[in-house]
N, C-alpha and C positions, 0 to 999 in steps of 0.2 A: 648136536654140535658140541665138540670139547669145551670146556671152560679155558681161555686165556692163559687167565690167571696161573703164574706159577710162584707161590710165596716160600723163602725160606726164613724159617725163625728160633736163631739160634736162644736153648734156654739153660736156667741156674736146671732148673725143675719143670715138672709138671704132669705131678703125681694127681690120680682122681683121691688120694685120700690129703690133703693137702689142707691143711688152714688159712692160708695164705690168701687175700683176696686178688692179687694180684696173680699169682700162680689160677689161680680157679680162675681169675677173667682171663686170661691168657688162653686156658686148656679150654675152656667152652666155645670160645671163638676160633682157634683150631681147629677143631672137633668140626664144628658148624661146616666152615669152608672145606674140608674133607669131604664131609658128606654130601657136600654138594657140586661136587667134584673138581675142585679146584687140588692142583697138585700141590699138596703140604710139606715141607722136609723141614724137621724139626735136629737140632745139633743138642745134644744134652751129654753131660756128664758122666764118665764109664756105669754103666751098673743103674743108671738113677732108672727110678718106676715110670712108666708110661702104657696108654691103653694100647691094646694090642687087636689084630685082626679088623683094622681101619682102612677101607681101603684108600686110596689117593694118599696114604698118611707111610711116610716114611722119616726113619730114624736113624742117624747118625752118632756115633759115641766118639768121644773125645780119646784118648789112651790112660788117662786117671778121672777120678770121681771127686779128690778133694784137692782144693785151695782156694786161696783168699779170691774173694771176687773179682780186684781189681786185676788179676792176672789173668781173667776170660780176653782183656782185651789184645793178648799175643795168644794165647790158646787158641782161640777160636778163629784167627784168621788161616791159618792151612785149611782146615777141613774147609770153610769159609771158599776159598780156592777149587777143591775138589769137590765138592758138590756140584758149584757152579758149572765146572768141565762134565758132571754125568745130569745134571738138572737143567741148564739153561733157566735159572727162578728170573721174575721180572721184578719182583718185590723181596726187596730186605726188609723183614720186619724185627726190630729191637723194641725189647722190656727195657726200660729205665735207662737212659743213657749214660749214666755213672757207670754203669757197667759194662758196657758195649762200644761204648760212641766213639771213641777211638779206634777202635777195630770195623765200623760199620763204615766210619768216611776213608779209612786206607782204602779197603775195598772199592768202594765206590770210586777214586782216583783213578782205579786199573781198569774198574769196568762201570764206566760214566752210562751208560740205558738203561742199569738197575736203579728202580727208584726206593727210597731210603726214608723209612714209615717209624718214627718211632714211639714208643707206648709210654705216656705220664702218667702215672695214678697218685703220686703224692709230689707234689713240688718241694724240692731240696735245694737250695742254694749250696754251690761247693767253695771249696777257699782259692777257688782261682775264675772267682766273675767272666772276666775277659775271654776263659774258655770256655766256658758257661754259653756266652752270648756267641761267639764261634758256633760252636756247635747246633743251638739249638738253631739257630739260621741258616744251619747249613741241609737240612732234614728237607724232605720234598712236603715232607706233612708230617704233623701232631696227631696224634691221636691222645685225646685226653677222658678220663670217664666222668668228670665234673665242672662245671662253668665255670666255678672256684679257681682249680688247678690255671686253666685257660686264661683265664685273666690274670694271675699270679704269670703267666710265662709272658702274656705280652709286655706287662707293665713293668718286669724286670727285664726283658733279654730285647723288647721292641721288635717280637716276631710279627708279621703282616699277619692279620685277625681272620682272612680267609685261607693260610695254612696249617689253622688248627679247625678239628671237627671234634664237639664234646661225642661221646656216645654212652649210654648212662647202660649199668650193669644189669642182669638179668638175676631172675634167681629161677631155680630148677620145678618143673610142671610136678613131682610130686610133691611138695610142699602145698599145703590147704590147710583150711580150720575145720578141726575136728572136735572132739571132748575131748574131756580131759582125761587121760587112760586112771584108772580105779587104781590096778594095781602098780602101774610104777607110783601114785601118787600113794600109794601105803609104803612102798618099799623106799623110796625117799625121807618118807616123815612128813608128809606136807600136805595130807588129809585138813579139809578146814582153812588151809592158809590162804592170805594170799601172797600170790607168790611173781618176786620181781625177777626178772631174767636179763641175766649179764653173759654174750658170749662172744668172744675174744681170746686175745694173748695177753698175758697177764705181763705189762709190763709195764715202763712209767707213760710213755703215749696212751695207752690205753686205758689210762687210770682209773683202775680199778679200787684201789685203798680210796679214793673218794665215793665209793658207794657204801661203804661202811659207815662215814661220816653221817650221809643221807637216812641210815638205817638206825643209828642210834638215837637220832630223833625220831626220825616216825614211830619208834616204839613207845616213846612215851604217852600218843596216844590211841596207838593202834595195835594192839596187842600180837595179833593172829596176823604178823606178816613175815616172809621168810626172803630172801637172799638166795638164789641160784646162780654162782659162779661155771661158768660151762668153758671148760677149754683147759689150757697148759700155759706154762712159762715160769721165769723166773725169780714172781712175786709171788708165789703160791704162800710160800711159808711165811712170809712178811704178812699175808692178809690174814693165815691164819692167828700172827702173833698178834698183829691189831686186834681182830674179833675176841680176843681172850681178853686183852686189858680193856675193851669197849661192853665187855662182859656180851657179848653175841654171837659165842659160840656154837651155840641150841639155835642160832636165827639161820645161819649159815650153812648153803650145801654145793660140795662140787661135783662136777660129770666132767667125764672126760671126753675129748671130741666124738662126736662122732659124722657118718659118714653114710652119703647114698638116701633112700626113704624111711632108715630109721630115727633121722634127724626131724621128721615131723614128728611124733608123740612127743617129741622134748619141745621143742618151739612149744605147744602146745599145752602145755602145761602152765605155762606162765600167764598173767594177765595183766602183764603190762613189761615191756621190752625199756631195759634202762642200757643207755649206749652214751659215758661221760668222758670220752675218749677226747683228747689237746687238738690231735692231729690228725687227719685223714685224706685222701683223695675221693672214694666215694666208698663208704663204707658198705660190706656187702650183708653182713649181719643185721641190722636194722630191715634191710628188704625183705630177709628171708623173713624175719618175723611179721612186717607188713602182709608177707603171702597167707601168713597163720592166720588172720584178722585179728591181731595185737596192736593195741597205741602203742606208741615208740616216744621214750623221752632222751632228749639230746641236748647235747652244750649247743650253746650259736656262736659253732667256731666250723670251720673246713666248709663242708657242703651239705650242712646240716638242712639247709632251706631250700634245697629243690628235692631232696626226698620228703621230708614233713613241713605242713601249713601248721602254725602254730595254733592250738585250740579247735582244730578240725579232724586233723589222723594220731595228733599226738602232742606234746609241748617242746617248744626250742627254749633252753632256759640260760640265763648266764652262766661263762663258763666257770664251773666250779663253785657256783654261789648256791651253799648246803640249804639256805631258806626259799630260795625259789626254785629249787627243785624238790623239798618238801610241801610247797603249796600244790605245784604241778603234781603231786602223786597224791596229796590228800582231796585233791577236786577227784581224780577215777577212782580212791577208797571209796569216798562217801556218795558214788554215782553209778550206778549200775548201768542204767541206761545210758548215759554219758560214755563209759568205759567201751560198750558196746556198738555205742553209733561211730565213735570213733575208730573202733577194729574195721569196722563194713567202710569205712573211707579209707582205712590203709590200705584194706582188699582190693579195692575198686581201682586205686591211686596205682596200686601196683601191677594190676593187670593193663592199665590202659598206658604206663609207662615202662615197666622195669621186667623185661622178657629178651632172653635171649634170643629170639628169632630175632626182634628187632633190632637187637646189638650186630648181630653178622649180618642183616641184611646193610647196616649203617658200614660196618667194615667193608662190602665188597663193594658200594655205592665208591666207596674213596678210593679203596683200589682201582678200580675200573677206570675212573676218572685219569689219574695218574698212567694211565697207557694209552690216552686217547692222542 
């Protein structure tokens, strides 16, 4: 029997090489409904990368590749139009409504049966509230990937508590714990260490210059520990200048993203996942490294608390306070068996919560609903 289901989801992106946690929960839960024959039509930007040879998964391009965001919201409503006359979709689904939401409720005006699904993963307040509260009551359903985020929309915008559904992120089935590879760990320099791992976009939300802070004290009594900065951005050279006047240049090393099953021997390498990041919806880098069986240390800001139990998978510390996140890393220095029981509760924590089967099965549960 066909699937229903016919969703279109206009995007910025939604490349498989992609850092973006939102772009990845995006494409994974596409993907999913694809495969499982629901009819996909995804609108993207001239040129932009997308998988190919998917069946039910159809692509549409805009006539240019680059502008500012906020002008998706007249871009995208023709093609928006023409699809609809060759798709008949019953679902509009939007990423982040700052960038769509405009264009998703014109539409909906012309063709009132489409129901209008849209995606939070970080709560933003704009500088015009009263549209703010508009719009996000005006959506058939929320989809949020944190209870954080969800409460953050009720409490500002007074949405009804059963038009949002959280759905928490998955991370990829090749990820596991393995050893620690020999020779990437000679070709790095991090034989003996041990070694913290930070991955991300190196930017001020993400705040990475505060793991330096954290590093210059741990050295004073821990000699043999090292710094894994993994990813891009436009702090790069500010952590390298810090690391130089904090004299921890030799402590410090970076990798550049990477992509698909090579990204487990790196997870992997580390033995303890640090993630001091202000702001998030649900961070998807901490999961992955949960998959590794790594404790994870985190500020107690965003949704730090439904991915890690503090002192069971990992530590929640205040946010940005250098001494308690120094105690939180010198209790798994000085614990082996500590560091390790808590890896095997990340593992466990993550397989019994944080999969994407169960993420698309939660998306098609709400779409379905919404047609009944």
């Amino acid at each position: 029997m066909p699937n229903k289901l016919k969703i279109c989801s206009p995007q910025l992106g939604l490349s498989n090489k992609s850092t973006l946690g939102g772009e990845v929960f995006d494409r994974e839960v596409l993907l999913g409904l694809a495969r499982r024959g629901v009819e996909t039509t995804i609108i993207l930007p001239k040129g932009k990368a997308h998988d190919k040879g998917i069946k039910n998964w159809h692509i549409y391009y805009l006539p240019i590749t680059h502008f500012p965001a906020i002008a998706a919201n007249l871009l995208y409503l023709p093609p928006l139009f023409k699809t609809y006359q060759e798709k008949k979709f019953n679902i509009l689904r939007i990423h982040q409504p700052q960038f769509l939401g405009l264009c998703a409720s014109l539409f909906k005006f012309f063709k009132r049966d489409v129901k209008l699904v849209a995606t939070i993963h970080q709560f933003r307040e704009t500088e015009m509230p009263f549209a703010s509260k508009f719009f996000n009551n005006l959506w058939d359903h929320i989809i949020c990937d944190s209870e954080n985020v969800k409460n953050l929309i009720i409490k500002t915008y007074n949405v009804e508590k059963n038009k949002i559904t959280v759905v928490h992120n998955g991370t990829p089935r090749y990820l596991k714990p393995t050893e620690k590879g020999k020779k990437l760990l000679k070709k790095l320099n991090l034989e003996n260490k041990f070694v913290l791992m930070y991955m991300g976009f190196f930017n001020e939300r993400k705040n990475p210059l505060f793991l330096l802070k954290v590093l210059s004290e741990i050295k004073k009594t821990n000699k043999n520990v090292a710094l894994v900065y993994w990813g891009e951005g436009p702090l790069k050279s500010e952590i390298k200048k810090r690391a130089i006047s904090l004299n921890l240049s030799s402590d410090i090393r970076f990798i550049t993203p990477k992509f698909g099953p090579e990204k487990n021997k790196f997870h992997n390498l580390a033995d303890v996942f640090v993630h001091p990041s202000l702001d998030e919806g649900f961070a998807l880098a901490p999961l992955e490294a949960m998959a590794c069986a790594k404790p994870v240390i985190m500020n107690n800001s965003h949704s730090a608390r439904e991915a890690i139990d503090n002192g069971i998978n990992g530590f929640i510390c205040e946010q940005s306070d250098v001494d308690a996140w120094c105690r939180a890393l010198i209790k798994i220095l000085g614990d082996k068996k500590l560091a390790n029981k808590m890896g095997k509760e990340a593992y466990q924590k993550r397989l019994k919560e944080f999969n994407w089967k169960k993420t698309i099965n939660a998306h098609e549960r709400v779409f379905n609903r919404l047609l009944i």
